[in-house]
VMD Tcl script that draws the C-alpha trace (Angstrom):
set ca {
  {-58.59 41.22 40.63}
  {-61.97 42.67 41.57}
  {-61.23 42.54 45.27}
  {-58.33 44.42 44.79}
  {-60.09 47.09 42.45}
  {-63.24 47.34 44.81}
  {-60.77 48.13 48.09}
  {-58.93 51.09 45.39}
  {-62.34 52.55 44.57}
  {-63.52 52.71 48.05}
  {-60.12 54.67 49.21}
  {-60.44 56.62 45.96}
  {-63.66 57.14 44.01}
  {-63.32 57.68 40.56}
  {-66.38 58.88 37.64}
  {-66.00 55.89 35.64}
  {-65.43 52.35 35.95}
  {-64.91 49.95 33.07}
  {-64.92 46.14 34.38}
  {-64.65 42.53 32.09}
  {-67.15 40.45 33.34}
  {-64.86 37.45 34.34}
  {-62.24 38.16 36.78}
  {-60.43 36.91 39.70}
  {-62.24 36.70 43.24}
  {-65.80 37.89 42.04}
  {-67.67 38.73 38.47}
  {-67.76 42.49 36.91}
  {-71.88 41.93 38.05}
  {-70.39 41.09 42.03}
  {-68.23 44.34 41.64}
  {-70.97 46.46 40.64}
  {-73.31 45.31 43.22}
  {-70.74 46.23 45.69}
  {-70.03 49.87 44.67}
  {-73.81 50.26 44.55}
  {-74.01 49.05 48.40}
  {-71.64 51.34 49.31}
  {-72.31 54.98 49.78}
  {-68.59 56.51 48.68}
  {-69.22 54.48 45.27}
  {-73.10 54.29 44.70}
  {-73.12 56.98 42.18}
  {-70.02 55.70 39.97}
  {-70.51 54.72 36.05}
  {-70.04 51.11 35.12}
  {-69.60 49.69 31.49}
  {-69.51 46.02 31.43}
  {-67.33 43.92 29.17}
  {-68.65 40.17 28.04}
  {-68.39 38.49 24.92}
  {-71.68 36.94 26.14}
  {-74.18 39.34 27.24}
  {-77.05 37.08 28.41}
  {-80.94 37.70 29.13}
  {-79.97 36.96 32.87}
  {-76.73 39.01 32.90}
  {-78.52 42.07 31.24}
  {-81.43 42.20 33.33}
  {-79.25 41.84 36.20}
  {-77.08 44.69 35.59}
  {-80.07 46.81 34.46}
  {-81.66 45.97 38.78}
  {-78.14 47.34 39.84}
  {-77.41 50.27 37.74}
  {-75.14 49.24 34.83}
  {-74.82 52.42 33.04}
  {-73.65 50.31 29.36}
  {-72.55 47.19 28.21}
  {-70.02 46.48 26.13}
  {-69.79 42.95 23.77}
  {-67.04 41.47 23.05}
  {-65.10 41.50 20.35}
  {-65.48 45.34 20.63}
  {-63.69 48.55 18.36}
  {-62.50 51.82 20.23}
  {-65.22 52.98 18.45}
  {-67.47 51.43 20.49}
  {-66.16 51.56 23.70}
  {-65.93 55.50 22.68}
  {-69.74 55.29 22.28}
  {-70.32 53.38 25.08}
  {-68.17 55.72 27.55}
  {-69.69 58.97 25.75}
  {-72.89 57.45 26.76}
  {-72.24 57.62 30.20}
  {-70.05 60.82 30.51}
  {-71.12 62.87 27.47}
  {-69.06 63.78 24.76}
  {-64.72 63.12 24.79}
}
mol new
graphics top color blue
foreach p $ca { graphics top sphere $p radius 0.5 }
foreach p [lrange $ca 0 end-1] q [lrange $ca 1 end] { graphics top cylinder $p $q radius 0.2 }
display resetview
């Protein structure tokens, strides 16, 4: 639920977030525009998940700061590439 994860990452910032772009109570795009409002969780990464990465969905995320996206069906190789990408090398 991204209402629940957005209240956890307020109380407890973290480096990296990796969110699915359809959850419960608001999208993975909703969730990132929140942390980006807030000061305590402005400066977070954020992969997206979506097994359909639209024009409107990646320009979107590009205006609020989406660090990577990742498509769906998707390898731990690529989500290895995709978090490298963000945090340097595992």
């Amino acid at each position: 639920d991204a209402k629940v994860a957005l209240g956890k990452l307020a109380a407890n910032p973290v480096h990296l977030v990796i969110s699915d772009m359809n959850m419960p109570g608001m999208s993975g795009l909703q969730l990132l525009r929140a942390l980006r409002s807030a000061k305590t969780t402005q400066r977070m990464g954020f992969i997206l998940i979506t097994g359909t990465p639209s024009p409107d969905i990646l320009r979107e995320g590009q205006q609020l700061g989406l660090n990577n996206l990742i498509r769906k069906p998707f390898t731990s190789a690529t989500v290895r590439a995709a978090i490298e990408s963000v945090v340097g090398k595992l």
